[in-house]
KEROTOR-233273 format. One record per residue: chain; residue number from 1; x, y, z of N, C-alpha, C, O, CB in turn. Coordinates in nm, 4 decimals. Glycine has a CB too. Layout:
+-------+-----+----------+----------+----------+----------+----------+----------+----------+----------+----------+----------+----------+----------+----------+----------+----------+
| chain |   n |     n_c1 |     n_c2 |     n_c3 |    ca_c1 |    ca_c2 |    ca_c3 |     c_c1 |     c_c2 |     c_c3 |     o_c1 |     o_c2 |     o_c3 |    cb_c1 |    cb_c2 |    cb_c3 |
+-------+-----+----------+----------+----------+----------+----------+----------+----------+----------+----------+----------+----------+----------+----------+----------+----------+
|     A | NUM |        X |        Y |        Z |        X |        Y |        Z |        X |        Y |        Z |        X |        Y |        Z |        X |        Y |        Z |
...
+-------+-----+----------+----------+----------+----------+----------+----------+----------+----------+----------+----------+----------+----------+----------+----------+----------+
REM end
This chain:
+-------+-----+----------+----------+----------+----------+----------+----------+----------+----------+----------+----------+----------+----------+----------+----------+----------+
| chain |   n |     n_c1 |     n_c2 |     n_c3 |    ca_c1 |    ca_c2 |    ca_c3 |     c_c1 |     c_c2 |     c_c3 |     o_c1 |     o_c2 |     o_c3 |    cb_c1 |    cb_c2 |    cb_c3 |
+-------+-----+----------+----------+----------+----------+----------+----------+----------+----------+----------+----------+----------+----------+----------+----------+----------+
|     A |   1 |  -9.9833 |   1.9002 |   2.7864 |  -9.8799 |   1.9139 |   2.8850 |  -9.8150 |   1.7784 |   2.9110 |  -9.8736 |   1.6713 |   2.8954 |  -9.9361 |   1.9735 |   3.0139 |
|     A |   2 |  -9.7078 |   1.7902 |   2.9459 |  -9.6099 |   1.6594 |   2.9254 |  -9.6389 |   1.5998 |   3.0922 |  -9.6085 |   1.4861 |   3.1282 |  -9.4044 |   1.7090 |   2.8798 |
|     A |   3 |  -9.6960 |   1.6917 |   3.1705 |  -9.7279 |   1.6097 |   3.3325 |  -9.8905 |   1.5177 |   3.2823 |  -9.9609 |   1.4586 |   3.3642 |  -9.7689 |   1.7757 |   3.5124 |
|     A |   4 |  -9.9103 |   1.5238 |   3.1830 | -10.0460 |   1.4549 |   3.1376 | -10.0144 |   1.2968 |   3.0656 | -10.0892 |   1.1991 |   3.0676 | -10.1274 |   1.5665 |   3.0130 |
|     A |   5 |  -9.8591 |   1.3108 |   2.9942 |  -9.8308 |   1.2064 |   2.9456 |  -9.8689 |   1.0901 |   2.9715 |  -9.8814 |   1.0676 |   3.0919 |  -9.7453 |   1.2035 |   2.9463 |
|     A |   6 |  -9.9051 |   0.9613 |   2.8648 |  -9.9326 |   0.8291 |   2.9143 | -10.0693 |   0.8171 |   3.0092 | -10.0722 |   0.7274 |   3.0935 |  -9.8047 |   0.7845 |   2.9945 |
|     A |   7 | -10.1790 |   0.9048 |   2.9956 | -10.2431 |   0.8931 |   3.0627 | -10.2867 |   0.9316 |   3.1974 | -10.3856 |   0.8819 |   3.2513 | -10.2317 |   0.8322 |   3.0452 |
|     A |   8 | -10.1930 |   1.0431 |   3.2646 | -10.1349 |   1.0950 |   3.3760 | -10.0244 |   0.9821 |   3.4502 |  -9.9928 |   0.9590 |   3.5669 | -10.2574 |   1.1389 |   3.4709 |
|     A |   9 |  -9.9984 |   0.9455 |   3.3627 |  -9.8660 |   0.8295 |   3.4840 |  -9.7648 |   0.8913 |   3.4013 |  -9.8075 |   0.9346 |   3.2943 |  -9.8576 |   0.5948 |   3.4815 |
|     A |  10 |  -9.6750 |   0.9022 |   3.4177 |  -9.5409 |   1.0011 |   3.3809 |  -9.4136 |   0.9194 |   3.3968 |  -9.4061 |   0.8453 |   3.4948 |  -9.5252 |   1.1412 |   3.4887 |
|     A |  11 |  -9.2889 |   0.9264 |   3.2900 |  -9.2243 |   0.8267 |   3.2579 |  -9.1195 |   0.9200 |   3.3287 |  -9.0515 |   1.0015 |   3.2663 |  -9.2206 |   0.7658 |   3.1053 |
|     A |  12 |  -9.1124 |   0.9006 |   3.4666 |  -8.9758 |   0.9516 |   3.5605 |  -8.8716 |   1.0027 |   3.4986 |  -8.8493 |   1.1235 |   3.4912 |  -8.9082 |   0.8465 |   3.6375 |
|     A |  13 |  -8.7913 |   0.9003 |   3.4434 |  -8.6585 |   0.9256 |   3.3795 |  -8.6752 |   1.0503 |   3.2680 |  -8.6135 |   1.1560 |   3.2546 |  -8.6040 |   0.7799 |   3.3045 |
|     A |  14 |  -8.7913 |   0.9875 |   3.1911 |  -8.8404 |   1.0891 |   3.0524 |  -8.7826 |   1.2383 |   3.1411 |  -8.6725 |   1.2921 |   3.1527 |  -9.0726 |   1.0874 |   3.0025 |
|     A |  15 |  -8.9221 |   1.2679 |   3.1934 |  -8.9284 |   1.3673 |   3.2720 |  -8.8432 |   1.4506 |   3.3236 |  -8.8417 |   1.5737 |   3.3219 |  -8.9697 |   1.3378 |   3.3411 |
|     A |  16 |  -8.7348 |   1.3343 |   3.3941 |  -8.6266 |   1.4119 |   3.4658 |  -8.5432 |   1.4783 |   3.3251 |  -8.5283 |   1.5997 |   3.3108 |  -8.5188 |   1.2965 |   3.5785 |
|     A |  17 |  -8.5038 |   1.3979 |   3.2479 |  -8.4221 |   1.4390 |   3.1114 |  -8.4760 |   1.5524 |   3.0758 |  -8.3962 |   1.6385 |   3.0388 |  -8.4282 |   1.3411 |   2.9860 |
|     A |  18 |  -8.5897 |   1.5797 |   3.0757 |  -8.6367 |   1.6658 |   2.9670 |  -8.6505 |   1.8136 |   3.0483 |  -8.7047 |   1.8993 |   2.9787 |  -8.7903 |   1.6038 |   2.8949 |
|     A |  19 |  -8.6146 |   1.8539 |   3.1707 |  -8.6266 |   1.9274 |   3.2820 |  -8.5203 |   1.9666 |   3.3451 |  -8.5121 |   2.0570 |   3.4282 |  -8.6925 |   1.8747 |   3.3595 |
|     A |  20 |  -8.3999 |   1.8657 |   3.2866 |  -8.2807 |   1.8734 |   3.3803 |  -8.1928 |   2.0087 |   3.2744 |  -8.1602 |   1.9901 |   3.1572 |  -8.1818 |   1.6832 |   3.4007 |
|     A |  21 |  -8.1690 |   2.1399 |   3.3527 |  -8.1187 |   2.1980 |   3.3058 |  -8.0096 |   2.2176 |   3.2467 |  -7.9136 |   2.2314 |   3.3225 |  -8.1344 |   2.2328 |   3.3422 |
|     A |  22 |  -7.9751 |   2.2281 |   3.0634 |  -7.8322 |   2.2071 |   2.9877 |  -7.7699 |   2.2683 |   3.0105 |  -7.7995 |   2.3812 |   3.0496 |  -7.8089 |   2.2085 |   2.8738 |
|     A |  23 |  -7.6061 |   2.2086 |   2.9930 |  -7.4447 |   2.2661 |   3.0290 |  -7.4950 |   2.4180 |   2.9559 |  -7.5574 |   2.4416 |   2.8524 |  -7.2694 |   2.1584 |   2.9292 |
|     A |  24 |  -7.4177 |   2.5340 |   3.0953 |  -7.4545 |   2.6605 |   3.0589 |  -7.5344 |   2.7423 |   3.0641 |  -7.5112 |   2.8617 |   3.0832 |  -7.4535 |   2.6702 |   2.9940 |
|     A |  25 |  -7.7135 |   2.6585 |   3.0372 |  -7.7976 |   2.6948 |   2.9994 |  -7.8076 |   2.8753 |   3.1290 |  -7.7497 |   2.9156 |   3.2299 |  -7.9071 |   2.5521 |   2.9943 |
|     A |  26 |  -7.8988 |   2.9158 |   3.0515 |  -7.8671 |   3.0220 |   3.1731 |  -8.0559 |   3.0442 |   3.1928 |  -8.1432 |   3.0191 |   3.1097 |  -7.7435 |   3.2077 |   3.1105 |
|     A |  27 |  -8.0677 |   3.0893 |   3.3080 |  -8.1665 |   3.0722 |   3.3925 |  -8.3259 |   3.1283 |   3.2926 |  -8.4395 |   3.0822 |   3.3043 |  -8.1187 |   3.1683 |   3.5426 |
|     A |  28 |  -8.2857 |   3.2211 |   3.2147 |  -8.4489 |   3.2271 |   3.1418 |  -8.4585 |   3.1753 |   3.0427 |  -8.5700 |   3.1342 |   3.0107 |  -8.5109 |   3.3487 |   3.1044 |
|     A |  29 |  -8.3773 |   3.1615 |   2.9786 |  -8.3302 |   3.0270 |   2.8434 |  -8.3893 |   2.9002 |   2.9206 |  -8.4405 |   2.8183 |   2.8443 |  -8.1110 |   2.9938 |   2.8060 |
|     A |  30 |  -8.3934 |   2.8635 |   3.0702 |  -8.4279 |   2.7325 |   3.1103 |  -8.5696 |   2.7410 |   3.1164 |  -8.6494 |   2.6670 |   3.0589 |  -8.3642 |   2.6853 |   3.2398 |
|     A |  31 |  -8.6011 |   2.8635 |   3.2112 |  -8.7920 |   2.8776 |   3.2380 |  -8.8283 |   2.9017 |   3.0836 |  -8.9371 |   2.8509 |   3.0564 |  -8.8645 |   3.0501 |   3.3604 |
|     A |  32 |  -8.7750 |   2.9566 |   2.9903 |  -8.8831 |   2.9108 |   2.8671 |  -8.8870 |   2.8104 |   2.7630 |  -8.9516 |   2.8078 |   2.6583 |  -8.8980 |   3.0019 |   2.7912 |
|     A |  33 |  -8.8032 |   2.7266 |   2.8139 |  -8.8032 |   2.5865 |   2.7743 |  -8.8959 |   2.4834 |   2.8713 |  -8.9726 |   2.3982 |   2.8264 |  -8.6500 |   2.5412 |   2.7751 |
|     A |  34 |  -8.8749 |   2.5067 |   2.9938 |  -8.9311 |   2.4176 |   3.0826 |  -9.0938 |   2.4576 |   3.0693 |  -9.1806 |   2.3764 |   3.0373 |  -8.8613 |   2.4341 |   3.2378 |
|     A |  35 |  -9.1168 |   2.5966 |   3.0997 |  -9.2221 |   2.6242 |   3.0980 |  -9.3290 |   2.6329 |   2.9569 |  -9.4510 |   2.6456 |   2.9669 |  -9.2015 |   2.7206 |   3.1616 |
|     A |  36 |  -9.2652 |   2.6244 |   2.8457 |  -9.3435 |   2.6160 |   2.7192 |  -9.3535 |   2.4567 |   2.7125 |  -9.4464 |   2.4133 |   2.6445 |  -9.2656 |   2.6931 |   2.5788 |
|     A |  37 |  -9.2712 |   2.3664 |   2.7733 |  -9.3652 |   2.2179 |   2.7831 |  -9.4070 |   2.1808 |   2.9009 |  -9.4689 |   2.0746 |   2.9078 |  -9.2962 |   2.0916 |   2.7409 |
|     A |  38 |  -9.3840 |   2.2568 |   3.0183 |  -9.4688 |   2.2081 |   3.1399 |  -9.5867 |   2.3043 |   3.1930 |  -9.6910 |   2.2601 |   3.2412 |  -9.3700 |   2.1857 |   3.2612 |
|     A |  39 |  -9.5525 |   2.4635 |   3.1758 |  -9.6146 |   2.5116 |   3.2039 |  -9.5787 |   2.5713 |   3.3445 |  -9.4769 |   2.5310 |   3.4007 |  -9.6990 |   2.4499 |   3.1755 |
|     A |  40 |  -9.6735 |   2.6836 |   3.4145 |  -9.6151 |   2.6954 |   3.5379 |  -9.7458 |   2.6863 |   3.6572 |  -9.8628 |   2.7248 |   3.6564 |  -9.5259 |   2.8417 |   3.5376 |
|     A |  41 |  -9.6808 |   2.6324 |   3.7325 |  -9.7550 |   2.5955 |   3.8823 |  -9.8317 |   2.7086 |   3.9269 |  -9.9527 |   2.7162 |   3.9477 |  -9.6474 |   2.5610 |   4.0088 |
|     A |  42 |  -9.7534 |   2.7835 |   3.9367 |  -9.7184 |   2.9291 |   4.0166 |  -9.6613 |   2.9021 |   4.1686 |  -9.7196 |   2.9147 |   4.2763 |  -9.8710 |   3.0309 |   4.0337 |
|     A |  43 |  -9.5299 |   2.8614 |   4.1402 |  -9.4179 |   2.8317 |   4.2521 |  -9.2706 |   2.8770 |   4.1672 |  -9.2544 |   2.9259 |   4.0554 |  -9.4190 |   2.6388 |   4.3065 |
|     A |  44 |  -9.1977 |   2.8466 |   4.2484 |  -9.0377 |   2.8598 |   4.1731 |  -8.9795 |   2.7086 |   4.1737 |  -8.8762 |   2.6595 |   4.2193 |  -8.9121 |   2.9752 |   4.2755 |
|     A |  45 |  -9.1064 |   2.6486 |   4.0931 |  -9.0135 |   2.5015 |   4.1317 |  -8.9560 |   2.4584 |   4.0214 |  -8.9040 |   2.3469 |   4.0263 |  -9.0959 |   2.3685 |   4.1872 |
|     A |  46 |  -8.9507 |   2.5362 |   3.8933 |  -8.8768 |   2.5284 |   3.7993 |  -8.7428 |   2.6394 |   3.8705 |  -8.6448 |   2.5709 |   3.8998 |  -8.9649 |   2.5681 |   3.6536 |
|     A |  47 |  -8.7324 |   2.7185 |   3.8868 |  -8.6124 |   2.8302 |   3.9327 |  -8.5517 |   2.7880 |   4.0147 |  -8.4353 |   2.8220 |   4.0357 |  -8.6417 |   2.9576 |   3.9836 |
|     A |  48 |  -8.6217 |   2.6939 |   4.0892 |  -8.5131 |   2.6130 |   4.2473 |  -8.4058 |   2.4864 |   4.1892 |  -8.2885 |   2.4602 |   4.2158 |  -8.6534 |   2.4999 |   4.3981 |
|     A |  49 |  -8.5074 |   2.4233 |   4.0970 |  -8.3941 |   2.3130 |   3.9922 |  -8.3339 |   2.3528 |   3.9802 |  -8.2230 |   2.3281 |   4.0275 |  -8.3944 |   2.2576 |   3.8742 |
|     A |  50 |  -8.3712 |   2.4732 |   3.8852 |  -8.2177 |   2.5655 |   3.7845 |  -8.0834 |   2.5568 |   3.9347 |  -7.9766 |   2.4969 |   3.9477 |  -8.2787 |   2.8359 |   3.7260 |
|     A |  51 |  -8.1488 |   2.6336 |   4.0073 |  -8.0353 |   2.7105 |   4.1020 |  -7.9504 |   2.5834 |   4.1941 |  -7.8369 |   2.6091 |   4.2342 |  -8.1282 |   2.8370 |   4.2281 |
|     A |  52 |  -8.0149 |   2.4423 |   4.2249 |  -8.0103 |   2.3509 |   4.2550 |  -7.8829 |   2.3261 |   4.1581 |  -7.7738 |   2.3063 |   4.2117 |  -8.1326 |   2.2876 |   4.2572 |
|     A |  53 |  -7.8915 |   2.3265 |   4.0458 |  -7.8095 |   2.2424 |   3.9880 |  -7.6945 |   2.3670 |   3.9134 |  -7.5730 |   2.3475 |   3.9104 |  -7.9036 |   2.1301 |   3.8795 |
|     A |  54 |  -7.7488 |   2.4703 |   3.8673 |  -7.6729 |   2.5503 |   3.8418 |  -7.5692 |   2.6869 |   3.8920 |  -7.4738 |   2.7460 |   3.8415 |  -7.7295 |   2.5596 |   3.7882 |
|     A |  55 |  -7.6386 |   2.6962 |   4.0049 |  -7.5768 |   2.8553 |   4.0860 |  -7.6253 |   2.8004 |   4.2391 |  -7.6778 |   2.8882 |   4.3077 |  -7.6833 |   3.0536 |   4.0241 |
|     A |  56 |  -7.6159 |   2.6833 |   4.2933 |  -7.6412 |   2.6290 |   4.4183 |  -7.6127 |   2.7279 |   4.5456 |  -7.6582 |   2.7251 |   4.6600 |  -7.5586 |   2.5051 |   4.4261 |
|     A |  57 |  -7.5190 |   2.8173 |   4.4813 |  -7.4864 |   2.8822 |   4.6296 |  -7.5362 |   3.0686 |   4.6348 |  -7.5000 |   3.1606 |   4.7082 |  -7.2819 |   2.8623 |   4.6569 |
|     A |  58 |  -7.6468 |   3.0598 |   4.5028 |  -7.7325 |   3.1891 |   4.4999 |  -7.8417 |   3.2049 |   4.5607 |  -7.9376 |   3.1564 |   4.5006 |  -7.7683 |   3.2218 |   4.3910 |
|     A |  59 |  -7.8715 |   3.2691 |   4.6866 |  -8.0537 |   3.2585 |   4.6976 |  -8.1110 |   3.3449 |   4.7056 |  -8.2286 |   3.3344 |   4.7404 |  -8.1201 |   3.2010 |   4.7949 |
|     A |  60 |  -8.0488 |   3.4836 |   4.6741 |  -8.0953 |   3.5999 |   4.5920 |  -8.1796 |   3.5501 |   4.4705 |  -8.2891 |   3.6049 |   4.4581 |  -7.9699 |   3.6855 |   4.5404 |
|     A |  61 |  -8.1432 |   3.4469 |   4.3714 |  -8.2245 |   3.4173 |   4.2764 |  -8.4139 |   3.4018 |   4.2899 |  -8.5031 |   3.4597 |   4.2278 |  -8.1574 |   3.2978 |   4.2406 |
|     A |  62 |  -8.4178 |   3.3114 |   4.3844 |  -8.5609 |   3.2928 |   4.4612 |  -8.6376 |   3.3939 |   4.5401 |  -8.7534 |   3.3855 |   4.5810 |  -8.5470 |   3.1960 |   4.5550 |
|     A |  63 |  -8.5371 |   3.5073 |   4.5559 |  -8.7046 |   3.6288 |   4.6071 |  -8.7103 |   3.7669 |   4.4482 |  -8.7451 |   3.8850 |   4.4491 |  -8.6429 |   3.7798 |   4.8528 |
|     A |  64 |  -8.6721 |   3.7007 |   4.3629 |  -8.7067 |   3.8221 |   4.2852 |  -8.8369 |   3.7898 |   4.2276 |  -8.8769 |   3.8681 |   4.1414 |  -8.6006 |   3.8611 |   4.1734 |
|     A |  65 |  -8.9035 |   3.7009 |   4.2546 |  -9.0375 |   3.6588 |   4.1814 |  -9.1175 |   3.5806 |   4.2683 |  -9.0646 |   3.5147 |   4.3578 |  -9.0157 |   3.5751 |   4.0515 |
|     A |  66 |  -9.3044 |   3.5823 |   4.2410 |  -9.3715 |   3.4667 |   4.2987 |  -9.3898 |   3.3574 |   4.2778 |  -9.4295 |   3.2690 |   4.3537 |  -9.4505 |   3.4744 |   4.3123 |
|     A |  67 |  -9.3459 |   3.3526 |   4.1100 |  -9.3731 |   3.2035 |   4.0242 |  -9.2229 |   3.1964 |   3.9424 |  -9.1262 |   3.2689 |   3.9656 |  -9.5372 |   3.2109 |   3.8879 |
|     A |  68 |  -9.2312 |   3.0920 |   3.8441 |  -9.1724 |   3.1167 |   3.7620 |  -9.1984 |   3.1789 |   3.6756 |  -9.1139 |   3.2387 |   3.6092 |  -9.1423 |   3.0549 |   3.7371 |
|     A |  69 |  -9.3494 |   3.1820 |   3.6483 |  -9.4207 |   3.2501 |   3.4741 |  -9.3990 |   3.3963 |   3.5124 |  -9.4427 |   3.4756 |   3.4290 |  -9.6366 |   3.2157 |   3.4237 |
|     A |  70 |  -9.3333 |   3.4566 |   3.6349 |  -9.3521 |   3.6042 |   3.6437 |  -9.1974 |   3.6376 |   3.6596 |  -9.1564 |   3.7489 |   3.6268 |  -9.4582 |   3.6604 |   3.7769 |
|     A |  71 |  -9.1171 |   3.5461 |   3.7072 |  -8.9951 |   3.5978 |   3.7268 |  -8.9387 |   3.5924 |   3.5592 |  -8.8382 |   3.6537 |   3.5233 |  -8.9065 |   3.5045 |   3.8495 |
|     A |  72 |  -9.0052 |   3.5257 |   3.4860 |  -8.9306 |   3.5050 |   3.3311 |  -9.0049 |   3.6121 |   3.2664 |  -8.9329 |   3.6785 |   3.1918 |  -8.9525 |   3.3401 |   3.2406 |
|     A |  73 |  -9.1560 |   3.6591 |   3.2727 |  -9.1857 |   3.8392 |   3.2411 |  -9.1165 |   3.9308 |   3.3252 |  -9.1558 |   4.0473 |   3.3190 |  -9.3453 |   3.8902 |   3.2661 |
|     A |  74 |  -9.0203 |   3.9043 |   3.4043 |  -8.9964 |   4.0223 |   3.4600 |  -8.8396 |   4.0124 |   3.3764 |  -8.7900 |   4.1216 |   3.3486 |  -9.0134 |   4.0321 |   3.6461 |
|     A |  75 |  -8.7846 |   3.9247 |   3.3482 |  -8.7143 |   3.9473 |   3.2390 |  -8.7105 |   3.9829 |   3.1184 |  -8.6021 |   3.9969 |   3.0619 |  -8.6832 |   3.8940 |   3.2282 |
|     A |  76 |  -8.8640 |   4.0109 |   3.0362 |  -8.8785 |   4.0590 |   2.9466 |  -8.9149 |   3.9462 |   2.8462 |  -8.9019 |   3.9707 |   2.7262 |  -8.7801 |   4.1367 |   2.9303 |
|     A |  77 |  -8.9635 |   3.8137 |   2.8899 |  -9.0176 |   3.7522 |   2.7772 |  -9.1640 |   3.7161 |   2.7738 |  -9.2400 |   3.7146 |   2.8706 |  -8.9468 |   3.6415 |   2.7561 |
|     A |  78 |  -9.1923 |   3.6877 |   2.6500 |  -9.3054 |   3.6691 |   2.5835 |  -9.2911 |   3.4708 |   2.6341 |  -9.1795 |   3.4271 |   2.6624 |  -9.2949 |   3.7379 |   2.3860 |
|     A |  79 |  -9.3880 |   3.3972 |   2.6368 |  -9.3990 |   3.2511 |   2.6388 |  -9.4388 |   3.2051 |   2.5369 |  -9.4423 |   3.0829 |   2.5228 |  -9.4709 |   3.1999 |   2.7260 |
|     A |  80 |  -9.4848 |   3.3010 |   2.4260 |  -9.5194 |   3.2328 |   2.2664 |  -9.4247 |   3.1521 |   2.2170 |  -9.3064 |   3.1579 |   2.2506 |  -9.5348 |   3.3356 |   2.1486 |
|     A |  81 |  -9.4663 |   3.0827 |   2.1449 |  -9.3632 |   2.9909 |   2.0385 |  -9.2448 |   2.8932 |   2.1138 |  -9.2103 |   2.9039 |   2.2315 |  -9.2679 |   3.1103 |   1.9326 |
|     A |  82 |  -9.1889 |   2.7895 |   2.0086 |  -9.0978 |   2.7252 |   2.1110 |  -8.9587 |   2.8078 |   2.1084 |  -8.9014 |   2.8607 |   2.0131 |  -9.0731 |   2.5597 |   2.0747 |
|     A |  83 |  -8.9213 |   2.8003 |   2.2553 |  -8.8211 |   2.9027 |   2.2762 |  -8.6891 |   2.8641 |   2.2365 |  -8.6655 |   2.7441 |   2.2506 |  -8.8167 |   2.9427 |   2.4107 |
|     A |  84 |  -8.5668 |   2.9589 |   2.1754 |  -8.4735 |   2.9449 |   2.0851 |  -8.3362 |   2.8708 |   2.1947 |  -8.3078 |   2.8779 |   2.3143 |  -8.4469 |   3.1088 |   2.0037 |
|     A |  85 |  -8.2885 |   2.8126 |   2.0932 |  -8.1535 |   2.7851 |   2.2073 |  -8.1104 |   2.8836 |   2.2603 |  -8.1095 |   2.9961 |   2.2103 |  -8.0261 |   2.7292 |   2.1592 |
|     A |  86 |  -8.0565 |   2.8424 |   2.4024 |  -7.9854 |   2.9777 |   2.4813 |  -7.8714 |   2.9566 |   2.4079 |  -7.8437 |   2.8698 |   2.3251 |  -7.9585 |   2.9831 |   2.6645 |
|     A |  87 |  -7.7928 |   3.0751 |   2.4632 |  -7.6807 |   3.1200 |   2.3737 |  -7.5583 |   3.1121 |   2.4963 |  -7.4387 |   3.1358 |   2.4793 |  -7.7112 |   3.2938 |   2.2938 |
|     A |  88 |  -7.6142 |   3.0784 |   2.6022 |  -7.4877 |   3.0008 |   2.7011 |  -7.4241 |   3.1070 |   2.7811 |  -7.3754 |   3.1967 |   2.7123 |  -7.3529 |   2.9218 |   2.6069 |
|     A |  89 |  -7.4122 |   3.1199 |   2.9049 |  -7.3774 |   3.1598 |   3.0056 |  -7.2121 |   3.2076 |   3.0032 |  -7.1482 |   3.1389 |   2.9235 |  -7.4183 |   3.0593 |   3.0929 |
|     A |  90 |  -7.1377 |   3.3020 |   3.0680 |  -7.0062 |   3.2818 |   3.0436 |  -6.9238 |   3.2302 |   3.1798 |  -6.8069 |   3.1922 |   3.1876 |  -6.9527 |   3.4143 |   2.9859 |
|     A |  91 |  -7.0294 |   3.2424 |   3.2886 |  -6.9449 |   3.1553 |   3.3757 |  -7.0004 |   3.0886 |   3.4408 |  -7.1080 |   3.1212 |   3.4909 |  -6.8677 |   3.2021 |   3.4510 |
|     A |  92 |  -6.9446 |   2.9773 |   3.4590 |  -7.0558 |   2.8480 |   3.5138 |  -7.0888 |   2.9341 |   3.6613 |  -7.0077 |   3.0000 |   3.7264 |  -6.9626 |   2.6430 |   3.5458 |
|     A |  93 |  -7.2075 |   2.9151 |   3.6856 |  -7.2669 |   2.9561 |   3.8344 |  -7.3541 |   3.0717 |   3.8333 |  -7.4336 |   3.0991 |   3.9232 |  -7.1531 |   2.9929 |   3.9387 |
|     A |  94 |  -7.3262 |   3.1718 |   3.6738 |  -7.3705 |   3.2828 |   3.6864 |  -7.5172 |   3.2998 |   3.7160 |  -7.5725 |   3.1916 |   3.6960 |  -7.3344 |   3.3397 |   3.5871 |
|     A |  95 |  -7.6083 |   3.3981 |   3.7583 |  -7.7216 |   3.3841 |   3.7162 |  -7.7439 |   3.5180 |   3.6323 |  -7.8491 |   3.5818 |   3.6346 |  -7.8136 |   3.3537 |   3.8278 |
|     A |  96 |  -7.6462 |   3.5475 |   3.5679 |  -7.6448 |   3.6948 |   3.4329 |  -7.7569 |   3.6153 |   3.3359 |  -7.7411 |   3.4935 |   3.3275 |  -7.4377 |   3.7323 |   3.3131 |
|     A |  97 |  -7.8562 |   3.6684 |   3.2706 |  -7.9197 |   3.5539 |   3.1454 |  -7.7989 |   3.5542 |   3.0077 |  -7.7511 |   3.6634 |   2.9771 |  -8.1131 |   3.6278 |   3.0684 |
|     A |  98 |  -7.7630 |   3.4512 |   2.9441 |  -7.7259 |   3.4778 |   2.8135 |  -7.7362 |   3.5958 |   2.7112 |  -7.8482 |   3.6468 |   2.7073 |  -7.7734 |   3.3992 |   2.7675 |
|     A |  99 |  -7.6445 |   3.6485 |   2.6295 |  -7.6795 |   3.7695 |   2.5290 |  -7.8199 |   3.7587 |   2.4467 |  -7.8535 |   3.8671 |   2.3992 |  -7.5591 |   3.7785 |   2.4151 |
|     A | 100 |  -7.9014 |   3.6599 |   2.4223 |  -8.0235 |   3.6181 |   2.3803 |  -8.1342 |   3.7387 |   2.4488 |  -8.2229 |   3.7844 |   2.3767 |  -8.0458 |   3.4533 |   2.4323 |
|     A | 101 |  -8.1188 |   3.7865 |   2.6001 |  -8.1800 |   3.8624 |   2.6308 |  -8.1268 |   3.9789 |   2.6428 |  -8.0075 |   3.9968 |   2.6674 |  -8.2280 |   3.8286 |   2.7068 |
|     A | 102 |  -8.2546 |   4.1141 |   2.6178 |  -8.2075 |   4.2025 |   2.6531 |  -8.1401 |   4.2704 |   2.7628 |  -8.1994 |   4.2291 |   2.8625 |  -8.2596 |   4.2322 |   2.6299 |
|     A | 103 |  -8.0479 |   4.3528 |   2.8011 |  -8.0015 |   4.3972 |   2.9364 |  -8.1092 |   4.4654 |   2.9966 |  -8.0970 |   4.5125 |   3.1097 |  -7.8787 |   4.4868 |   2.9343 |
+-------+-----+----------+----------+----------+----------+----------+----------+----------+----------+----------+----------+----------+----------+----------+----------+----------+
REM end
């Protein structure tokens, strides 16, 4: 796990980069990226970033789940393997997932 890096001391910036959710990205395209290298807490503190930075003015997003690892099965994914590029959102803010997932 990448919160183990360096010994448990963790390279901030690294971190933030590697967490900070990409132009578009759409919200389960992010939890199975974030979560296949961080893993999950069992909080929404990967889903609050997303919405933080991506759909700031949604908070319907935060009661459909208890964690993140359950709100991204309740979308229908598996956490095996490293997860594929998202295929990009069509309007900035949305929280629709990309065509990558099923409806």
């Amino acid at each position: 796990m990448i919160d183990d890096f360096l010994g448990g001391t963790m390279n901030a910036e690294l971190v933030e980069s590697w967490t900070t959710p990409l132009p578009r990205e759409c919200l389960r395209c992010y939890l199975a990226r974030v979560l296949h290298d961080h893993g999950c807490d069992h909080s929404l503190r990967w889903t609050t970033r997303w919405r933080a930075s991506c759909a700031p003015s949604v908070a319907a997003v935060l009661r459909h789940a208890r964690c993140d690892c359950a709100l991204l099965a309740a979308g229908g994914a598996s956490r095996g393997g490293t997860p594929a590029p998202c295929a990009g959102v069509t309007r900035l803010g949305s929280t629709r997932p990309c065509r990558r997932w099923p409806p």
